[in-house]
Backbone as CSV, one residue per row, in Angstrom:
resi,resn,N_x,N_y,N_z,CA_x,CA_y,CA_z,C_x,C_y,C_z
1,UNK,0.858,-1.176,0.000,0.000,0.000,0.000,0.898,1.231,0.000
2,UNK,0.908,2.406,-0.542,1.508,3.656,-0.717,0.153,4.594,-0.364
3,UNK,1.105,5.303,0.756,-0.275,6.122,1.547,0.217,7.490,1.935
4,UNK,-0.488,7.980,2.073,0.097,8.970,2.826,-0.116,9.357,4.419
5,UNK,-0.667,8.344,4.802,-1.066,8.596,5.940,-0.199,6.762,6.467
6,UNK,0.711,6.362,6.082,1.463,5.450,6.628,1.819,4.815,7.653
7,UNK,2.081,6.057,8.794,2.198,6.020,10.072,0.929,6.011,10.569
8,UNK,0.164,6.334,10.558,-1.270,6.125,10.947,-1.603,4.786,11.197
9,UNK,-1.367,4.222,9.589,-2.184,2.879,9.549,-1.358,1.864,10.081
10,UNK,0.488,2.328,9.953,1.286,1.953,10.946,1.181,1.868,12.418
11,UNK,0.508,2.925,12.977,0.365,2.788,14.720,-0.600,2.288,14.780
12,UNK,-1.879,1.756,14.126,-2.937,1.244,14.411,-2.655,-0.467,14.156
13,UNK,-1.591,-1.008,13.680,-1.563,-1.958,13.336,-0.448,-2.439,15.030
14,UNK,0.601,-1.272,15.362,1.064,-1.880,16.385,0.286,-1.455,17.932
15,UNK,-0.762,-0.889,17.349,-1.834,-0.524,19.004,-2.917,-2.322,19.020
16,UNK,-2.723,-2.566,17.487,-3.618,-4.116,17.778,-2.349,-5.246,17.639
17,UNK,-1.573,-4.714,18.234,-0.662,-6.163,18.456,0.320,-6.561,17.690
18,UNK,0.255,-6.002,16.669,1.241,-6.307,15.480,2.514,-5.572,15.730
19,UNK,3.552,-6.182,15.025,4.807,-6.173,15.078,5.463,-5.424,13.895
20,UNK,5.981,-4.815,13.890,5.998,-4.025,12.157,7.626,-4.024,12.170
21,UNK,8.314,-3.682,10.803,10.002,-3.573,10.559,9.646,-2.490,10.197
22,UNK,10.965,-1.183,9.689,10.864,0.161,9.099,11.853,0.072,8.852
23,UNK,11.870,0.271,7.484,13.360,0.852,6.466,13.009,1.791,5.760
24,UNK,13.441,3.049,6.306,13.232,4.162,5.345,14.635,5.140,5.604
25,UNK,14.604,6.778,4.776,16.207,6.927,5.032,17.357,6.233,5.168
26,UNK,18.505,6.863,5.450,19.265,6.585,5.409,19.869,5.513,7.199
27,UNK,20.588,4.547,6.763,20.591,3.386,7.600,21.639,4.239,8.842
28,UNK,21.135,4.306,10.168,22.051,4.134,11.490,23.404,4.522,11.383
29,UNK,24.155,4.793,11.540,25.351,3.701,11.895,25.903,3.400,13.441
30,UNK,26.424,2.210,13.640,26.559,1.613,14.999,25.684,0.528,15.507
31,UNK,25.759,0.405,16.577,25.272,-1.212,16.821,23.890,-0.470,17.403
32,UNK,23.090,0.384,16.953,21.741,0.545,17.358,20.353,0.737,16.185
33,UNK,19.596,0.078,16.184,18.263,0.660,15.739,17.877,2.026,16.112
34,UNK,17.628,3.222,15.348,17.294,3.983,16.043,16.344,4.678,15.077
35,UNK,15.578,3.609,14.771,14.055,4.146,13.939,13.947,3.833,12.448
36,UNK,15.363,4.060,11.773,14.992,3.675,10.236,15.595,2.143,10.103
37,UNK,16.394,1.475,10.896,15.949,0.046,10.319,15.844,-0.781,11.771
38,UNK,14.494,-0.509,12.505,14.029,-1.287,13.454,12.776,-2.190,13.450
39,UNK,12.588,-3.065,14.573,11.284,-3.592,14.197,10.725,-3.128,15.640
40,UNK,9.288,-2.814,15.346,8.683,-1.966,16.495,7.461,-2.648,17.080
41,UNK,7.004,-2.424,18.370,5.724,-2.754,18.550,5.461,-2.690,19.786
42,UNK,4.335,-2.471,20.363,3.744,-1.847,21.569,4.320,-2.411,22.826
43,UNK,5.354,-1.217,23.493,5.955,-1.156,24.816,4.854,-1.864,25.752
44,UNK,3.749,-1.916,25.602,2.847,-2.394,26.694,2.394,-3.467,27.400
45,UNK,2.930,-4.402,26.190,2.677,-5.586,26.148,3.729,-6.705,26.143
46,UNK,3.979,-6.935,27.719,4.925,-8.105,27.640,5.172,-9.128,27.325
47,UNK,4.157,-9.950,26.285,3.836,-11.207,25.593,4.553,-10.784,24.743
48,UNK,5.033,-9.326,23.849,5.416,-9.002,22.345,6.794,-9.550,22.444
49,UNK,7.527,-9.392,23.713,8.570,-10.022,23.641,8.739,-11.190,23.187
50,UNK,8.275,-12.439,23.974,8.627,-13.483,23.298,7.869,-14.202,21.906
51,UNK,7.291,-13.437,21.614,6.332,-13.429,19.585,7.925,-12.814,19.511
52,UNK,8.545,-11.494,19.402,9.386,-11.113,18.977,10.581,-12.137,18.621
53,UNK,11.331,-12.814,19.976,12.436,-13.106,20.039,12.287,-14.764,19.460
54,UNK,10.808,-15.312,19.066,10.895,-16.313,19.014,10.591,-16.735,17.311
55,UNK,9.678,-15.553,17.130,8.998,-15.690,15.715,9.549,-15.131,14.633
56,UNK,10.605,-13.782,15.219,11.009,-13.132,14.503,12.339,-12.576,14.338
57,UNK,13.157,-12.980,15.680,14.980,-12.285,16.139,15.767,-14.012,16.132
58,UNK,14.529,-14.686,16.604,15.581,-16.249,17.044,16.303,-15.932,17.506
59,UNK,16.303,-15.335,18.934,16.571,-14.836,19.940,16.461,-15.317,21.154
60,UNK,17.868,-15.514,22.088,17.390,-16.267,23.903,16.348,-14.793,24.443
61,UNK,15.815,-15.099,25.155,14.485,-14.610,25.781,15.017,-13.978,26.833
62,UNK,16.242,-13.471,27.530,16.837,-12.834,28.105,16.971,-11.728,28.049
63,UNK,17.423,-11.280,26.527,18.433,-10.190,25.778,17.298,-9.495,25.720
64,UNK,17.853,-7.605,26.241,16.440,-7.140,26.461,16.497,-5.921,25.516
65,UNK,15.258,-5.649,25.225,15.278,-4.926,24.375,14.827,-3.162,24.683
66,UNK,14.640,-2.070,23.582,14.706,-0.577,24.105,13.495,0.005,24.156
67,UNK,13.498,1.186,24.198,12.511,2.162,23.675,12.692,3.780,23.244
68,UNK,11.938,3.700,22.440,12.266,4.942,21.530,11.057,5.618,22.162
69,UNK,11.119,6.867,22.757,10.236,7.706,23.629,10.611,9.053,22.674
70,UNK,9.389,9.688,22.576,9.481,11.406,22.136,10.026,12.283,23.682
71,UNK,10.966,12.932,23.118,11.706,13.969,24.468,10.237,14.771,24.958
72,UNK,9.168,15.032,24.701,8.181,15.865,25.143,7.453,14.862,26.639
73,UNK,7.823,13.560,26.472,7.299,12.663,27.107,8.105,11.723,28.057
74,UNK,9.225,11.830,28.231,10.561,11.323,27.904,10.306,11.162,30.523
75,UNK,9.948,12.640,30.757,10.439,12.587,31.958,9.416,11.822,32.916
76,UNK,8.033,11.918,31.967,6.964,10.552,32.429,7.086,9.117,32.728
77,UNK,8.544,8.551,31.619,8.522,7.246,31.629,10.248,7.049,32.352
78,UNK,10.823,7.721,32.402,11.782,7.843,32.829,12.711,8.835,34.418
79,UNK,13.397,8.360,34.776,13.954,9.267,36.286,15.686,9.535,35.227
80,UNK,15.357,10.863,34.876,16.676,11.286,33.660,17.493,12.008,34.780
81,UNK,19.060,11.522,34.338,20.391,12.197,35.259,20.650,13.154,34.371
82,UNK,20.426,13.107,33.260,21.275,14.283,32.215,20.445,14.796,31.516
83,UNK,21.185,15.687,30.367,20.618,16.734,29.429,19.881,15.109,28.040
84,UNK,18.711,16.088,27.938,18.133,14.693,26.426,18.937,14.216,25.707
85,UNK,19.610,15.227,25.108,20.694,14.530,23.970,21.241,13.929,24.190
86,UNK,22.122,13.127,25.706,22.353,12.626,25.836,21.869,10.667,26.026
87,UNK,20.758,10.878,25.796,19.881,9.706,25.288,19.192,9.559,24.093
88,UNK,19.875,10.363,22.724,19.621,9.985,22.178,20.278,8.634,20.841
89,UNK,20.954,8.242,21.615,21.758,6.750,20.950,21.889,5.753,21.604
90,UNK,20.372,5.291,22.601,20.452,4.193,23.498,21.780,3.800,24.248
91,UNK,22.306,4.275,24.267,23.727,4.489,25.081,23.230,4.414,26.873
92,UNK,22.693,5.095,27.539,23.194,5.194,28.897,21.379,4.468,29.300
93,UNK,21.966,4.380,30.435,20.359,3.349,30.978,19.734,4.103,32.065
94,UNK,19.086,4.240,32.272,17.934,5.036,33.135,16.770,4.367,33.713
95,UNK,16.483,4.727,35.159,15.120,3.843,35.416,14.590,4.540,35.167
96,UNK,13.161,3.262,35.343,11.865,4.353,34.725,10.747,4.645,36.128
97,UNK,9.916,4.773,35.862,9.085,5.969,36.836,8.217,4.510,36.555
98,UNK,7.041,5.060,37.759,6.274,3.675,37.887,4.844,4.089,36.430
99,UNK,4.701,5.140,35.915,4.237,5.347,34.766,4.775,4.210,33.511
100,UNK,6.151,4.685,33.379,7.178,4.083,32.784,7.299,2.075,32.923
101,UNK,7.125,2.005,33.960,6.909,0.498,34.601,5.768,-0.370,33.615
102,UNK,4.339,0.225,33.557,3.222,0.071,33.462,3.111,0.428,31.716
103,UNK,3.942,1.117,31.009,3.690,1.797,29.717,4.508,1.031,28.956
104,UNK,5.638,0.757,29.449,6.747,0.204,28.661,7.309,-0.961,29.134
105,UNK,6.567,-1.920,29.935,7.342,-3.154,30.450,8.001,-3.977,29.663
106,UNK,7.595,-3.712,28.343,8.326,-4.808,27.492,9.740,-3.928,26.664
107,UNK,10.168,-3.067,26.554,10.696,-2.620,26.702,11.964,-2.310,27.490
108,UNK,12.021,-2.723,28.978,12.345,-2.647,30.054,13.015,-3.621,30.483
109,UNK,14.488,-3.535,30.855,15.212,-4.805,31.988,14.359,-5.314,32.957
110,UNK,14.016,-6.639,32.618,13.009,-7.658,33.481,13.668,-7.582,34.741
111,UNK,15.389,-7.442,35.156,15.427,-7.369,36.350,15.451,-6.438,37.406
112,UNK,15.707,-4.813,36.676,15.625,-3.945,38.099,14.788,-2.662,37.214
113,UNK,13.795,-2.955,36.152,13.463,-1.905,35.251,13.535,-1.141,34.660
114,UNK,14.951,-1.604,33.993,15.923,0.122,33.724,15.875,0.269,32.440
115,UNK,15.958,1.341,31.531,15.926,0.933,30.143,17.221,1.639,29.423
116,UNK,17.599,1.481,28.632,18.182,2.125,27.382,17.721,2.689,26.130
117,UNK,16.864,4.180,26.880,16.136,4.521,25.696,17.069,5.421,24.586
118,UNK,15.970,5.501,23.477,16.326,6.434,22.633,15.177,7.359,22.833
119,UNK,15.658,8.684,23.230,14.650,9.889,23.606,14.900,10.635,21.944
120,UNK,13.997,11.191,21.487,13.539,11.893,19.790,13.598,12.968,20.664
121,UNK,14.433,14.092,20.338,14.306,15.202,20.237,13.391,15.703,18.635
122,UNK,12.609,17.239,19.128,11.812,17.315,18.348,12.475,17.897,16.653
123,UNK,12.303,17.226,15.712,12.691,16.960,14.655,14.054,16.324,14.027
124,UNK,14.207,15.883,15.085,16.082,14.815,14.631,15.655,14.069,12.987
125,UNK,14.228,13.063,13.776,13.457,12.159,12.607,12.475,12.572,12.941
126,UNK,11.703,13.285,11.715,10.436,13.366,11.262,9.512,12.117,11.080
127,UNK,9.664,11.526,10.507,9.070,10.507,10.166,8.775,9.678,11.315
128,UNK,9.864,9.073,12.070,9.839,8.259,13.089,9.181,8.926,14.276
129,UNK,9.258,10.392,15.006,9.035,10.911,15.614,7.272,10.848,14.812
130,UNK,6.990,10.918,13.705,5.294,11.207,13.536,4.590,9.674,13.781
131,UNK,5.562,8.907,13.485,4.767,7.494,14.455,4.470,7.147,15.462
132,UNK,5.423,7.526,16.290,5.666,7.347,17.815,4.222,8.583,18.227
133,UNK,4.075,9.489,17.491,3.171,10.559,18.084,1.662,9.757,17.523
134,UNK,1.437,9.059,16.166,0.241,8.899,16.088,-0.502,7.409,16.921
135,UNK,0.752,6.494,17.658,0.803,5.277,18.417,0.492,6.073,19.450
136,UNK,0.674,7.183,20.036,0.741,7.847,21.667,-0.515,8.601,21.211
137,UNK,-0.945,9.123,20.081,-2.505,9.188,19.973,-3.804,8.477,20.109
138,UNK,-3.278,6.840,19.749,-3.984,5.837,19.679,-4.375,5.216,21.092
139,UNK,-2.987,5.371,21.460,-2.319,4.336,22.799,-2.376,4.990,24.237
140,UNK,-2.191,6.626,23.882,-1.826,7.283,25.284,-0.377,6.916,25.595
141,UNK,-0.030,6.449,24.846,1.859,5.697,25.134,2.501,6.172,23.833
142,UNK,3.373,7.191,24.462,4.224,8.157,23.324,5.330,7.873,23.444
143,UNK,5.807,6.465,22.733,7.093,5.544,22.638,6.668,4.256,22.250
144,UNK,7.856,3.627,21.820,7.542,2.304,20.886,8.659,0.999,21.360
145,UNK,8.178,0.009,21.694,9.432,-1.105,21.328,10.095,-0.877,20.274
146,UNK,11.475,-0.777,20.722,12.140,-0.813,19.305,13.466,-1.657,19.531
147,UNK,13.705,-2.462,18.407,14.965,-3.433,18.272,15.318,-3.813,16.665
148,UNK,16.626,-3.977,16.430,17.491,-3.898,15.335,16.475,-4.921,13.983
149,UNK,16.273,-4.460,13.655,15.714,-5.217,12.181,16.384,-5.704,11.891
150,UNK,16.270,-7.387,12.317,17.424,-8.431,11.703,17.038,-9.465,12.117
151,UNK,17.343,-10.818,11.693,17.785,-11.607,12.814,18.815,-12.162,13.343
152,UNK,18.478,-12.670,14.778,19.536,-12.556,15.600,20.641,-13.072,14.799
153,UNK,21.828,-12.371,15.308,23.034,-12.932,14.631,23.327,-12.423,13.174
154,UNK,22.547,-12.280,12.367,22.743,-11.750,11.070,22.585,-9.803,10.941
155,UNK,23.057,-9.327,9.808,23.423,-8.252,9.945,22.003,-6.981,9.724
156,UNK,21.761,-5.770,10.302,20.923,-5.142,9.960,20.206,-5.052,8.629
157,UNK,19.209,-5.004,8.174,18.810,-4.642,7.128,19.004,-3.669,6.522
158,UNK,19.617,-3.694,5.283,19.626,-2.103,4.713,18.873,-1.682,3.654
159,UNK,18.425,-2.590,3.276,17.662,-2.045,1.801,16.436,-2.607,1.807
160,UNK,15.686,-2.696,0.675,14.469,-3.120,0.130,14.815,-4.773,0.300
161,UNK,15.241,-5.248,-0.690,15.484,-6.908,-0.320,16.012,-7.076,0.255
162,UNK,16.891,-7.074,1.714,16.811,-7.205,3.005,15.893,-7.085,3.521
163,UNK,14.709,-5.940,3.775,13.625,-6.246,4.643,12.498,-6.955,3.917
164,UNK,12.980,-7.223,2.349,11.909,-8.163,2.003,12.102,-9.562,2.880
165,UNK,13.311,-10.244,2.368,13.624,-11.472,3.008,12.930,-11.521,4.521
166,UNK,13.925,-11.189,5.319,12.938,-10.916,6.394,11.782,-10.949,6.929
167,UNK,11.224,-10.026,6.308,9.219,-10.028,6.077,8.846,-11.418,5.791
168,UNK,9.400,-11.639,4.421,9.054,-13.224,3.944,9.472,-14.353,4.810
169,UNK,10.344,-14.299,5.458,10.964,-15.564,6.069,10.824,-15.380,8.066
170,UNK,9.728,-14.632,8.436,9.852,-14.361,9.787,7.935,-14.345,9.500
171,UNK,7.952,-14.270,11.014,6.395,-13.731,11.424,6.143,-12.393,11.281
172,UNK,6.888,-11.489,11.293,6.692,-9.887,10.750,5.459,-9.381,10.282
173,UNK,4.309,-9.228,10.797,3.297,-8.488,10.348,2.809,-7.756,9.336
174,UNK,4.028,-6.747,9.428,4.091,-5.374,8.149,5.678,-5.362,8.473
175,UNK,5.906,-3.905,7.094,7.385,-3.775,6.987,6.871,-2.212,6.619
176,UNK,7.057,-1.296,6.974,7.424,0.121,5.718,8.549,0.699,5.076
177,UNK,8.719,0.305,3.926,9.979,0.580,3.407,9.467,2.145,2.724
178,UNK,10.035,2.707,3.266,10.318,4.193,2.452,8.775,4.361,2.766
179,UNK,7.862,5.195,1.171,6.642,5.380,1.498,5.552,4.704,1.129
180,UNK,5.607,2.960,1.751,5.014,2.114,1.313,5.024,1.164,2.690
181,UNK,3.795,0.634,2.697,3.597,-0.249,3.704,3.515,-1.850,2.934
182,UNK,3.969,-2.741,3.441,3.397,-4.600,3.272,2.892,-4.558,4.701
183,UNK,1.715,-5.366,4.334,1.275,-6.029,5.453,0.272,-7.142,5.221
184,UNK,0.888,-8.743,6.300,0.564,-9.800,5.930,-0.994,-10.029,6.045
185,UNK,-1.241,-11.114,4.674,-2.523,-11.419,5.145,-3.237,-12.290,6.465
């Protein structure tokens, strides 16, 4: 589907459970997802983890995964030591607030609740930042599971046939590559 309203039909697909990939722009660099080649899906729900790590990362059930929070929302789900920018490359770990507990458990170190977010300052990513806002429209939860579009062990996705394979060969729901959505029947 080619839409223009993408993210829309994107947050409505991960407010009902679904699991989505995103490849659009230009790819990361470093060992993080940080919106254009991740696979996303509702912080809320701690079952998404293991659909995730089992259906779709082939992944031990340990290895924990992030969240990508908008900085407007950022001090709700989180108890922050520093300036934003400094979270914005999942780099430093932070607990979260008992909001944060309840919004983003899946998201969250199962053992003392701490996360490694990526906080969106307002316009870094447009795009990614207008998902996360139309999921926190849907959801009341203005942040997303987010983890490396891949599977485990193999290398990020960078292109179109990379996140095709993927899509095709995983449980993956949807994918949006650029300004186009797949999504399974």
């Amino acid at each position: 589907i080619k839409n223009r309203n993408i993210n829309k039909i994107a947050a409505n697909l991960i407010y009902s459970g679904k699991i989505i990939g995103r490849v659009t722009g230009n790819a990361e660099f470093g060992a993080r997802a940080l919106g254009n080649r991740s696979i996303l899906a509702d912080p809320s729900k701690i079952e998404i983890k293991k659909i995730i790590n089992e259906k779709i990362k082939n992944r031990d059930f340990w290895m924990p995964f992030a969240a990508s929070i908008l900085a407007s929302h950022a001090s709700k789900y989180f108890k922050l030591n520093s300036e934003i920018a400094s979270y914005s490359y999942m780099t430093n770990c932070v607990e979260s607030t008992k909001l944060g507990e309840k919004n983003l458990i899946a998201a969250l170190h199962p053992y003392d609740m701490t996360c490694r977010p990526q906080i969106l300052s307002k316009g870094i990513n447009p795009g990614y930042e207008n998902l996360i806002l139309e999921f926190g429209r849907r959801s009341g939860i203005f942040g997303l599971l987010n983890t490396s579009f891949n599977i485990h062990g193999k290398p990020l996705v960078n292109n179109f046939n990379d996140a095709f394979k993927v899509f095709k060969e995983t449980d993956l729901d949807a994918v949006i590559i650029d300004n186009y959505i797949l999504i399974k029947k």
